[in-house]
Structure formats: structure tokens, C-alpha cells
C-alpha positions as CSV (number, residue, x, y, z in Angstrom):
1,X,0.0,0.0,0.0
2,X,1.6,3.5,-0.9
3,X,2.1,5.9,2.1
4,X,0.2,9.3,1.3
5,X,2.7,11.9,2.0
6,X,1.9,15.3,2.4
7,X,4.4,17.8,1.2
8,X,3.7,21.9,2.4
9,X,4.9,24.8,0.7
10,X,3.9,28.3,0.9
11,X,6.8,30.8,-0.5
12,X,9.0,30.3,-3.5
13,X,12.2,30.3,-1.4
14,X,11.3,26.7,0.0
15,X,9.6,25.4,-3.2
16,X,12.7,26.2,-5.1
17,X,14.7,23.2,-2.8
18,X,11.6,21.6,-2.6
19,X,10.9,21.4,-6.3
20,X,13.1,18.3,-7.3
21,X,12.4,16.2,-4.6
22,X,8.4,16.5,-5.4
23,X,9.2,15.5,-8.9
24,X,11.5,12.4,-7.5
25,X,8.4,10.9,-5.0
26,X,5.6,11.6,-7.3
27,X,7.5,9.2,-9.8
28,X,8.2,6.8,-7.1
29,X,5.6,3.9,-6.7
30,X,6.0,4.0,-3.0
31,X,4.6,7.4,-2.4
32,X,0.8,9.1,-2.7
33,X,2.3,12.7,-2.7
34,X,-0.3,15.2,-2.1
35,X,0.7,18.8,-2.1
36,X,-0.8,21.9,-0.1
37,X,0.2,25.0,-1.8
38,X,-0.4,28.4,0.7
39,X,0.9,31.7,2.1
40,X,2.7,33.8,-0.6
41,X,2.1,31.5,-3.6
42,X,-1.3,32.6,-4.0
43,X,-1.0,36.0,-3.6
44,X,-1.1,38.0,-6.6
45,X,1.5,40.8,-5.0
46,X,4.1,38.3,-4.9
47,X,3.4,37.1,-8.2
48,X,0.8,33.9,-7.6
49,X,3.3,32.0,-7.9
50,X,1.5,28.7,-7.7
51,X,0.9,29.2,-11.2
52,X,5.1,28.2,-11.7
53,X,4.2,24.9,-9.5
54,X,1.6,24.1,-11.6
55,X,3.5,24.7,-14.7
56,X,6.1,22.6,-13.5
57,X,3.9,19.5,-13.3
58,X,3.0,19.4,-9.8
59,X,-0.4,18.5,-9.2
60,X,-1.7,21.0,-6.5
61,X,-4.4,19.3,-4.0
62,X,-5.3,21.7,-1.7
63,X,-5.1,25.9,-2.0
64,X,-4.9,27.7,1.7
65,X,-5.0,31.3,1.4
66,X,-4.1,32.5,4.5
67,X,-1.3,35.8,4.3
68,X,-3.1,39.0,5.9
69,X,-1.7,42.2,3.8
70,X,-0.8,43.8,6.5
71,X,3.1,42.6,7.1
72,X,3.6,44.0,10.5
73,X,3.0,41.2,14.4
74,X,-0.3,41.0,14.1
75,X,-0.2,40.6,10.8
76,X,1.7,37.8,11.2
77,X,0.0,36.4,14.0
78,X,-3.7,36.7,12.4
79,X,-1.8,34.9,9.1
80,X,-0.3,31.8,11.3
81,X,-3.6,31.7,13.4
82,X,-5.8,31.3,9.6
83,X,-3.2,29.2,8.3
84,X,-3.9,26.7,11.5
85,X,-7.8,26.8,10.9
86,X,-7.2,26.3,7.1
87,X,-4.6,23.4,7.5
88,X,-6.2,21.9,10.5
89,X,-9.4,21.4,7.4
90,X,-7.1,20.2,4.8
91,X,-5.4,17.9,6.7
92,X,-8.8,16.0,8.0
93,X,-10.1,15.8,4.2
94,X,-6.6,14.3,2.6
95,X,-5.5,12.4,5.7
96,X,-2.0,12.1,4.9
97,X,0.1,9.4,6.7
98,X,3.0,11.9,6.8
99,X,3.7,15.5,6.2
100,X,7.0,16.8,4.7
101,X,8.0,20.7,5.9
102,X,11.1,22.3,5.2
103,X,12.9,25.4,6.6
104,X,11.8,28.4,9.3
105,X,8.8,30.5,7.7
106,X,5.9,31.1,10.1
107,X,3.6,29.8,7.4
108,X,5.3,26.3,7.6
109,X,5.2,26.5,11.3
110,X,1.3,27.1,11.4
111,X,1.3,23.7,9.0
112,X,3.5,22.1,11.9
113,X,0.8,23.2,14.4
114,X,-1.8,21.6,12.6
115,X,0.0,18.5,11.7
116,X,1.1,17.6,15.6
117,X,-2.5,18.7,16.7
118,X,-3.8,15.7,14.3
119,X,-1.4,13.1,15.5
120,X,0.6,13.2,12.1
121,X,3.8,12.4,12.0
122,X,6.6,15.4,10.8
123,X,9.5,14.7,8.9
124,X,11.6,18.0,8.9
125,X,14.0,19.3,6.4
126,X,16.9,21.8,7.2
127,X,16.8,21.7,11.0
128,X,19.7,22.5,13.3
129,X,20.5,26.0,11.1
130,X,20.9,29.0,12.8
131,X,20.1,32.5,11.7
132,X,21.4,35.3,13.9
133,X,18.6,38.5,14.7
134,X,16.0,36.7,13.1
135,X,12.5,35.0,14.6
136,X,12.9,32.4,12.0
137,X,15.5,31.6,14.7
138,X,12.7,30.2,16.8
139,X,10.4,29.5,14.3
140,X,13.1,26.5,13.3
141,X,13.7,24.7,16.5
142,X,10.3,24.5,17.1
143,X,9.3,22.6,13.9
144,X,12.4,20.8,15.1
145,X,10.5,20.0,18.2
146,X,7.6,19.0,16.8
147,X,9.0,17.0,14.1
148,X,9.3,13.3,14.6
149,X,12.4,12.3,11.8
150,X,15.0,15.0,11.2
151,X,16.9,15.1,7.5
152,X,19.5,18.0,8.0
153,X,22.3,19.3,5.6
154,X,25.4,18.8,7.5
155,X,26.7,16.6,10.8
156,X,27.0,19.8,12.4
157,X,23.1,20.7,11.8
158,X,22.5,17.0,13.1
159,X,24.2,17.5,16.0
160,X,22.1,20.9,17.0
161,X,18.9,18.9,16.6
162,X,20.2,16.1,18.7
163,X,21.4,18.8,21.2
164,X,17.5,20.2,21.2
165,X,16.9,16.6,22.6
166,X,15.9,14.8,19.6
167,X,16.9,10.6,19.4
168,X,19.8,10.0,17.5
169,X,18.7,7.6,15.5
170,X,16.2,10.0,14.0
171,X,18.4,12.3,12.8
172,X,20.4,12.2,9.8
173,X,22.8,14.2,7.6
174,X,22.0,14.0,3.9
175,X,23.3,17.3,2.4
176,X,21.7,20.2,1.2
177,X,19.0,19.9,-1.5
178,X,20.1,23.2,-2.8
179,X,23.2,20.6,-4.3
180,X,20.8,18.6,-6.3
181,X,19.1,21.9,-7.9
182,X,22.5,23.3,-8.5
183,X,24.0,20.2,-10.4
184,X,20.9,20.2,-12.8
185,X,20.5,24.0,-13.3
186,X,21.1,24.7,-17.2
187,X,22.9,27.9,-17.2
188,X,21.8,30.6,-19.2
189,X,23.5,32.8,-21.6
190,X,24.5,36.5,-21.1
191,X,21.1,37.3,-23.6
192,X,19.3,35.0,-22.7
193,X,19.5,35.9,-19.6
194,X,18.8,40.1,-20.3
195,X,15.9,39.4,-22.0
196,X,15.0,36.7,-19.1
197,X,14.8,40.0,-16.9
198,X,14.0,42.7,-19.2
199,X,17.0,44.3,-18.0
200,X,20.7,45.0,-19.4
201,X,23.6,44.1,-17.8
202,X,27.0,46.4,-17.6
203,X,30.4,45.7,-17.5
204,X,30.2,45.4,-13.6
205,X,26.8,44.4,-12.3
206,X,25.5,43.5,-8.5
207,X,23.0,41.6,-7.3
208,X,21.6,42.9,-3.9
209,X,19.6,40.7,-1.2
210,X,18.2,42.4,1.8
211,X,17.1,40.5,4.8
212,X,15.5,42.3,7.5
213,X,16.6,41.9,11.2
214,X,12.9,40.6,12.3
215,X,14.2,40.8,16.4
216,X,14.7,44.4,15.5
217,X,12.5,47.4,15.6
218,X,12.4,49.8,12.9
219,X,15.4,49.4,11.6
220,X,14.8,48.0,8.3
221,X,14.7,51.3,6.9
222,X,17.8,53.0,7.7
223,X,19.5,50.0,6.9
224,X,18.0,49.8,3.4
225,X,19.3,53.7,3.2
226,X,22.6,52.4,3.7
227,X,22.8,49.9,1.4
228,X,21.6,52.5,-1.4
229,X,23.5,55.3,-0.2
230,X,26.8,53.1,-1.2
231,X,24.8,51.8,-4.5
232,X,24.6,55.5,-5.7
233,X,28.0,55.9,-5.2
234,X,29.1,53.3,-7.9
235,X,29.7,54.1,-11.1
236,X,29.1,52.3,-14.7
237,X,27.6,49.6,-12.8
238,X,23.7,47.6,-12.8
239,X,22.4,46.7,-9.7
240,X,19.8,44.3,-9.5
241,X,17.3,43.4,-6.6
242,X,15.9,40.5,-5.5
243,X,12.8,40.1,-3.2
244,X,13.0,37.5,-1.1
């Protein structure tokens, strides 16, 4: 009998390591993957991004809409507390054996809520990290502890989670699925690329990636200023910016 795994996602930045490893179980005999697509991927301010799931071939089961515009604590808190209700529903209609979470976001740890509140067992993905300054910080270690098998990207990882109190002997060290992605990304040309992006590219270019200090208050702003205070000081050179 195939198990019926449950695998969450609900931003690009974890579907992007996730992506692959879909595509590997849902070809694998063993499995029933159902997927539960939520939080950013459906929201058409962050691009509705579902739509790139779908493309991919990943049958979606279940859509939970669940992110509250408003991207301040209570924000937060009124999206984690909808994504429970909305999870805790989807959960009892597909009654998965298992549910697959990876990573810190607060969207995956209103899934992990839901999931130990129904008795179903958690395997975790990228446990043990540590991110200085930030509430994902927290956010991790408790997935960790509600997690029942542990699959983290290095020994050093494994041996946080078994420091958090976990059994050894479900823990384990398999690398970072980042690896796999990398190894079968085709690389694109310099034009190919441009037009990708609608933008052109100079002699010297940047890419820029800012992450907020979440345990901070207000100072996202004047850090940003920083950042483009030095940008504007730069000369013959593109700058492009990612959103996380």
C-alpha cells in the first residue's frame, strides 16, 4: 500500500529546494504525494506563484490562502492563526500518513501546528541552522521540536537537533537539496538571460539581497538607506534586486 505523503509549501524560497524532490516521489511507486500550496504562492502581490508549480507538473491538492496584507506582528499572527484553521481542514479531508516541511517560515510552522495537533507524523527538512537576529530563529527549533524524523544538511546541523533533545537515531545528515538543484541547473547565456529579466547588464553588475533583522524594531529602513547610499555611489555599474 503506498504511504500518502503530504508535502507543504507556501513561498518560493522553499519550493525552489523543494521542487526536485516532489518530482522524484511523485515518480516513485511507494509514495501518494499530495501537495498543499499556501501563504505567498497565492498571492497575486508576490506574483501567484502557484501558477510556476503548476507549470512545472506538480499536481496542487489543496489551496490555503491564508497571508493577511498587512506585514507587521499581528499581521503575522492573524496569518499563522488562519493558516492553522485552514490546514487543521485540509489535513482531515486528505488524511495524509506523513507530512513533509522544510525550513523556518511562520507559514510552515502554522502547518506544523496543525500537523502535531492531528497526530501526524513530521518529517523535517533543514533543522539544526541558525540565523542570527532573526524570529525564524525560533520558528526552526520549534518545527524541530515537533518534528518526529529530522533530515539535516550537514553533521554539524544534526548535532544541534540532537542537542535540542531529539533521538539520534532519527536524525540524519543528507546534504543540502540546494546541491541537487544546483548540479541540474542549465545555465543561461548573457542574452538569454537580459531578455529573461527585461533588464541590461553592464560591465560590472551587483546583485543585492536584503534580509531584514525581524528581532529588531524599525530598523529596516535606515539599513535599506545604507545599502543605497553606497549603490549610488558606484559608477558604470547595474544593480539588481531581489525580493525574497
Amino acid at each position: 500500500m503506498k504511504k500518502k505523503i503530504c508535502i507543504f509549501t507556501g513561498t518560493r524560497a522553499e519550493y525552489g529546494l523543494l521542487k526536485l524532490l516532489i518530482l522524484e516521489m511523485m515518480q516513485d511507486s511507494f509514495f501518494e504525494v499530495i501537495t498543499i500550496v499556501s501563504g505567498t504562492h497565492l498571492s497575486p502581490e508576490f506574483g501567484c506563484t502557484v501558477k510556476e508549480i503548476e507549470a512545472d507538473g506538480v499536481t496542487v491538492d489543496k489551496k490555503i490562502e491564508m497571508i493577511v496584507s498587512a506585514d507587521t506582528p499581528s499581521g503575522i499572527s492573524k496569518s499563522i492563526g488562519l493558516g492553522i484553521i485552514g490546514y487543521a481542514d485540509a489535513l482531515a479531508d486528505v488524511k495524509p500518513d506523513i507530512v513533509l516541511l522544510l525550513g523556518d517560515r511562520f507559514e510552515t510552522f502554522a502547518m506544523a501546528i496543525a500537523s502535531m495537533v492531528a497526530r501526524i507524523p513530521i518529517v523535517h527538512l533543514h533543522g539544526g541552522e541558525s540565523t542570527e537576529g532573526l524570529i525564524d530563529e525560533s520558528i526552526r527549533h520549534s518545527i524541530t521540536k515537533m518534528a518526529h524524523l529530522h533530515f539535516t544538511s550537514t553533521e554539524k546541523y544534526r548535532q544541534r537537533v540532537i542537542q535540542l533533545g531529539e533521538d539520534p537515531a532519527t536524525v540524519f545528515a543528507v546534504g543540502a537539496l540546494a546541491f541537487e538543484s544546483i548540479k541540474k541547473l542549465k545555465l543561461m547565456e548573457r542574452e538569454e538571460f537580459e531578455k529573461s529579466i527585461k533588464f541590461n547588464l553592464n560591465d560590472k553588475n551587483i546583485l543585492v539581497t536584503f534580509h531584514p533583522v525581524t528581532l529588531e524594531k524599525h530598523t529596516a529602513e535606515k539599513q535599506f538607506a545604507s545599502i543605497l547610499s553606497v549603490i549610488n555611489s558606484l559608477e558604470n555599474t547595474s544593480i539588481i534586486f531581489t525580493n525574497l
